[in-house]
C-alpha positions as CSV (number, residue, x, y, z in Angstrom):
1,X,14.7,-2.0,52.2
2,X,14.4,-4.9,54.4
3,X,17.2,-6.6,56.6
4,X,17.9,-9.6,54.5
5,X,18.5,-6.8,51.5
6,X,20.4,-5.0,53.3
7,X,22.4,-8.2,54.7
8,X,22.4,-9.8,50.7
9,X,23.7,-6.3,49.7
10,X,26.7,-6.1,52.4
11,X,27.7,-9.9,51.6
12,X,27.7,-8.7,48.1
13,X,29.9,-5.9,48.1
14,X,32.5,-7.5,50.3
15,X,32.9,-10.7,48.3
16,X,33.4,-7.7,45.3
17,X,36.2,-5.8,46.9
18,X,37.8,-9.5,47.5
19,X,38.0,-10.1,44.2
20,X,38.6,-7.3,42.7
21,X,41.8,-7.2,44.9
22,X,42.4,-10.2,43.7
23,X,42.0,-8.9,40.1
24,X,44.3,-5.7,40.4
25,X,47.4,-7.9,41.7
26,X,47.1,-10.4,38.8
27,X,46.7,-7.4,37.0
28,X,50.4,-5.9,38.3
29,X,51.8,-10.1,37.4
30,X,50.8,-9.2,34.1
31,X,52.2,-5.7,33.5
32,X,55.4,-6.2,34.6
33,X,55.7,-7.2,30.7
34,X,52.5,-6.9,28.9
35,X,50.9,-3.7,27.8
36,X,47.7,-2.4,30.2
37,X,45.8,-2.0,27.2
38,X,46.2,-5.5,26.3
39,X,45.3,-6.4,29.9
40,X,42.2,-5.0,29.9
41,X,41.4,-6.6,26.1
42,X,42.1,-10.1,27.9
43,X,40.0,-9.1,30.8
44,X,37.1,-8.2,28.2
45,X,37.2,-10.8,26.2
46,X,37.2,-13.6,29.1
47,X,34.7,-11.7,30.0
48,X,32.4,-11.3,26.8
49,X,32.3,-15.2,26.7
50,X,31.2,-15.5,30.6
51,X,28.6,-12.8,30.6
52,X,27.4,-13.8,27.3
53,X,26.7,-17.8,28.5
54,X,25.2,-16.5,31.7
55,X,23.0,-14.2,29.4
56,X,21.9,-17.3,27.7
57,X,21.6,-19.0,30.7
58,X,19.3,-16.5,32.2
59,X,16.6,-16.5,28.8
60,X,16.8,-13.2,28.6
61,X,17.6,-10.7,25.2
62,X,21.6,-9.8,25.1
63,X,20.1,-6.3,23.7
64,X,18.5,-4.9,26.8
65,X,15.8,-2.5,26.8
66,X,18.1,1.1,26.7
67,X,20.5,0.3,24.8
68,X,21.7,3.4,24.4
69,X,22.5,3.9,28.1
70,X,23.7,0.2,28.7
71,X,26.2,1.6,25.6
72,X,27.0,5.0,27.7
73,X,27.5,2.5,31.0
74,X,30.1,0.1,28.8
75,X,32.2,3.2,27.7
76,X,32.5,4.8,31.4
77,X,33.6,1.2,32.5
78,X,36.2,0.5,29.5
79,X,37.8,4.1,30.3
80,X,38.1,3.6,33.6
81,X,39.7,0.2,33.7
82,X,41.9,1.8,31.3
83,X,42.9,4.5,33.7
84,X,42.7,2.2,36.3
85,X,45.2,-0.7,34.9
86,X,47.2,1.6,33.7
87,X,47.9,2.8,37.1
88,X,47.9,-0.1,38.6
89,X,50.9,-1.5,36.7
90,X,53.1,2.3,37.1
91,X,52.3,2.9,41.0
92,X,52.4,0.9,44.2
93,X,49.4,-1.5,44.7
94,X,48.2,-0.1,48.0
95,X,48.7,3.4,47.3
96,X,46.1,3.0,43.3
97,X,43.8,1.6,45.3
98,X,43.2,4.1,47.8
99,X,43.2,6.6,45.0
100,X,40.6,4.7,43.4
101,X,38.1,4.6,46.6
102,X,37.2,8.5,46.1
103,X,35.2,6.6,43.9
104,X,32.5,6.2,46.8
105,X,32.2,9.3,47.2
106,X,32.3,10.7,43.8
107,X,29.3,8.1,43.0
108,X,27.0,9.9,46.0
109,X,27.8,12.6,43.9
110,X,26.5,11.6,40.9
111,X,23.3,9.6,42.1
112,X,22.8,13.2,43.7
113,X,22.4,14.6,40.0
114,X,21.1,11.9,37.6
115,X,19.5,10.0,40.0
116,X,17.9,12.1,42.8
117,X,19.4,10.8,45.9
118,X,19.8,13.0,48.7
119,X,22.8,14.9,48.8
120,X,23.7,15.6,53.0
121,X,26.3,17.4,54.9
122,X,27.9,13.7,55.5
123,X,28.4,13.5,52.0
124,X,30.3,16.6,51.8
125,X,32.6,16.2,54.9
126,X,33.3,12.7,53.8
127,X,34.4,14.2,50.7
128,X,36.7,16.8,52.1
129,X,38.1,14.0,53.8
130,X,38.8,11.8,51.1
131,X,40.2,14.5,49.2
132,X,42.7,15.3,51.8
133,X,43.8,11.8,52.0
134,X,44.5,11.5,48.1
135,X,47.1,14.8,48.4
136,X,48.5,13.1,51.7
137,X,48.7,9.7,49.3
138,X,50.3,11.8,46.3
139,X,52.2,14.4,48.2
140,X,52.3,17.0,44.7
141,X,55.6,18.7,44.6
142,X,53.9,22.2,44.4
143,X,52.3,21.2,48.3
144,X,55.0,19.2,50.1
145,X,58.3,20.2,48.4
146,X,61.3,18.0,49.5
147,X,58.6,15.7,51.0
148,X,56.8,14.7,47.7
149,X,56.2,11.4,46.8
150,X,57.9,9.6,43.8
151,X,55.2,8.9,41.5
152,X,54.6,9.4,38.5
153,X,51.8,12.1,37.5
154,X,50.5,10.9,34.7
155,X,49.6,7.6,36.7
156,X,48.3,9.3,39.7
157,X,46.2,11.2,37.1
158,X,45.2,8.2,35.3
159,X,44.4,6.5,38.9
160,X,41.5,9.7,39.7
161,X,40.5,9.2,36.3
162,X,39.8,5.7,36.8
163,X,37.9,6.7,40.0
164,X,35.9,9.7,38.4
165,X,34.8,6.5,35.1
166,X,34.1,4.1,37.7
167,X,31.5,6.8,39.7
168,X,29.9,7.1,36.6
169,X,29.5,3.5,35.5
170,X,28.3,2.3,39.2
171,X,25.7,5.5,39.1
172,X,24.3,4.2,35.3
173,X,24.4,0.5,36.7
174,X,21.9,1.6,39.4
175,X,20.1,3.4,37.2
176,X,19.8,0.6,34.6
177,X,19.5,-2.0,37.6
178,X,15.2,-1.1,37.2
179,X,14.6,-2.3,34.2
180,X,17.5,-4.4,32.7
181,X,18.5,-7.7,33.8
182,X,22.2,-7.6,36.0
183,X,23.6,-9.6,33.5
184,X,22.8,-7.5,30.5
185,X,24.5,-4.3,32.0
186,X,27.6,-6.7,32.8
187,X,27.7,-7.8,29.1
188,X,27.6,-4.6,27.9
189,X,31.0,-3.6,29.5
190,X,33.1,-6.1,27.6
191,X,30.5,-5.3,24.2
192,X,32.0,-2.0,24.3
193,X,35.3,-2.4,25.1
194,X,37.0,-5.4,22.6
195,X,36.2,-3.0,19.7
196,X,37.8,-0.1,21.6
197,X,40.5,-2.0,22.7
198,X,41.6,-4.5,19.8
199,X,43.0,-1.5,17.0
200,X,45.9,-0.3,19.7
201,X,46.6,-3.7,20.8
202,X,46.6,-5.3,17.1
203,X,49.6,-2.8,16.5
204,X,51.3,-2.6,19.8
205,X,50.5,-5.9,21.6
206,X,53.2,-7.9,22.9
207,X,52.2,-11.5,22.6
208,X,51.8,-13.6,26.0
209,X,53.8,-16.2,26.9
210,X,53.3,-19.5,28.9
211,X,52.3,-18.3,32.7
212,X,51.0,-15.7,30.7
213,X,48.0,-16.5,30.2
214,X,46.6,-18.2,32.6
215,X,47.6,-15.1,34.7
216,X,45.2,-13.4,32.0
217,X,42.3,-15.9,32.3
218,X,42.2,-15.0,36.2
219,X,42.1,-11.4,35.4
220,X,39.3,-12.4,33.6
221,X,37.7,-14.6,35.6
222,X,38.5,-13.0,39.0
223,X,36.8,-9.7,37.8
224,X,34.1,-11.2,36.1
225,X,33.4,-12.6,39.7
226,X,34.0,-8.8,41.4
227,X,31.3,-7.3,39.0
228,X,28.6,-10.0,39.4
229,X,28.9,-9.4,43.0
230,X,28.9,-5.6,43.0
231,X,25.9,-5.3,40.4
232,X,23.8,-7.9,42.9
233,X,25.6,-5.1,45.7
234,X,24.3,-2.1,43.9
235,X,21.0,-3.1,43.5
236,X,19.9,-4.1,46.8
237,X,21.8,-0.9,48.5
238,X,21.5,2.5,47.4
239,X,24.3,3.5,45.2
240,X,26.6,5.6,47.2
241,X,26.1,2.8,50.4
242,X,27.0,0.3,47.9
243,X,29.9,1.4,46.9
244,X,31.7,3.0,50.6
245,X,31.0,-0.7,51.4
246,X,33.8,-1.7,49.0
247,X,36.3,0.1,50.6
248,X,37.7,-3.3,51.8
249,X,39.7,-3.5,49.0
250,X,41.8,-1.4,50.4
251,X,43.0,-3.7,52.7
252,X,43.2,-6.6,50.9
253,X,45.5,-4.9,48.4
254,X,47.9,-3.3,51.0
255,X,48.1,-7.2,52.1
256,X,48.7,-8.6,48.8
257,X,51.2,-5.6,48.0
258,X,53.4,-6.6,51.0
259,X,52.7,-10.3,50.1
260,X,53.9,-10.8,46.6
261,X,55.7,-7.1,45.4
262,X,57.6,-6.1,48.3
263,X,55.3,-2.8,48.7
264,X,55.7,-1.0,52.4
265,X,53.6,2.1,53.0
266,X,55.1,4.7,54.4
267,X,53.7,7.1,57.1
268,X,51.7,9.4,54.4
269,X,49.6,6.9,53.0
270,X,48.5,5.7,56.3
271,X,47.4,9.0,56.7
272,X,46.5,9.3,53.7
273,X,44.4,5.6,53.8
274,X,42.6,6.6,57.0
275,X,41.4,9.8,55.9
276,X,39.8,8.2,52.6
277,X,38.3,5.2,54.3
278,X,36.8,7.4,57.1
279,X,35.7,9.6,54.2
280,X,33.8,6.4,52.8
281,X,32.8,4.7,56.5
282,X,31.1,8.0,57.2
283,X,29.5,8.1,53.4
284,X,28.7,4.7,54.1
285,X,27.1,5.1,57.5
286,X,24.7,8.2,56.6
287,X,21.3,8.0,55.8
């Protein structure tokens, strides 16, 4: 790789974690009322129509060449944005994010097995780091007692999950990132999910209301924005790089936690934070 790669990669990724951040507050607007499923139907149908028109734009065939794996890499990324809004509208903004970012690590993991990338001693310790952090973020009753946190377990299950479906996607977007065009693999997501998503939302969807849904259309628009950036990201930088150079978000969502939801960390997920993004600055610095 060159250094203007490398330099278009970083740029990438960091304008992604912006805007996803932005995504996952809108996201917490919105479910303080509306169902997550129906979030992530609104986010998939805004985006259908934008991917779609830039598909068109582009002159190239909506289809792709595999579509069977562009299919595979639209179900991981409709289950984890499932798990991962779901989350996001039960637990503190700051502390779903952090769970999510064992997602950098998880997807040097993966690359490892499907794709061949070197798996190093970095990788590992950066993984026993980030795991540590997660159970400093989550504090289980069965480790810490009268110290545990009070969250819900289901969400903080629902948050790994949408880590673990997010590794998987990003590892099939590199892989499809050879011979499919970027906007292709983005359309695929939302091809995939508005079928998924429509049956449980046409009988338990609450319908939006004024502010609504325009808080819906940035959802939309704001992670249409995140994913065109990370797919430029993830194909100039290796996959597991790519990704530990997200781990901004972090910080832009403990800001916009204190901001607009009245969300203070406590000690533990300081710890807890630090741990996971030295797990992924150490992923993201090996080579």
């Amino acid at each position: 790789m060159n250094t203007s790669a490398v330099r278009g990669g970083v740029r990438s990724m960091v304008a992604s974690a912006f805007w996803f951040s932005v995504m996952s507050a809108l996201v917490k607007v919105a479910g303080e009322r509306l169902p997550s499923q129906e979030i992530v139907l609104a986010r998939a149908i805004v985006s259908l129509v934008l991917s779609y028109a830039l598909v068109r734009r582009a002159g190239v065939s909506p289809w792709g060449n595999q579509p069977a794996w562009l299919l595979l890499r639209g179900l991981c990324g409709f289950l984890g944005l499932t798990c991962f809004y779901y989350a996001v509208t039960q637990l503190p903004l700051a502390e779903t994010t952090v769970i999510q970012y064992l997602h950098p690590m998880l997807t040097a993991l993966f690359a490892a097995w499907f794709l061949g990338e070197v798996v190093r001693s970095s990788l590992v310790f950066s993984l026993a780091l980030s795991l540590v952090g997660v159970l400093a973020v989550a504090r289980p009753s069965f480790l810490f007692g009268a110290a545990a946190a009070d969250l819900p377990p289901l969400a903080l299950a629902a948050a790994g999950g949408g880590a673990l479906f997010s590794a998987f996607a990003y590892v099939l977007v590199r892989r499809l990132s050879g011979s499919e065009h970027s906007m292709v693999i983005i359309l695929y997501f939302p091809l995939v999910t508005v079928p998924l998503a429509l049956p449980w939302v046409w009988q338990h969807g609450v319908w939006p209301h004024g502010f609504e849904w325009l808080i819906l259309l940035g959802v939309g628009i704001a992670t249409q924005l995140g994913q065109v950036y990370l797919t430029r990201g993830i194909r100039l930088l290796p996959a597991g790089k790519a990704t530990s150079l997200s781990y901004l978000q972090v910080a832009f969502a403990g800001l916009w936690g204190m901001l607009f939801f009245a969300e203070v960390p406590d000690g533990w997920f300081f710890v807890g934070a630090a741990l996971i993004l030295a797990g992924a600055f150490v992923s993201a610095r090996s080579r």
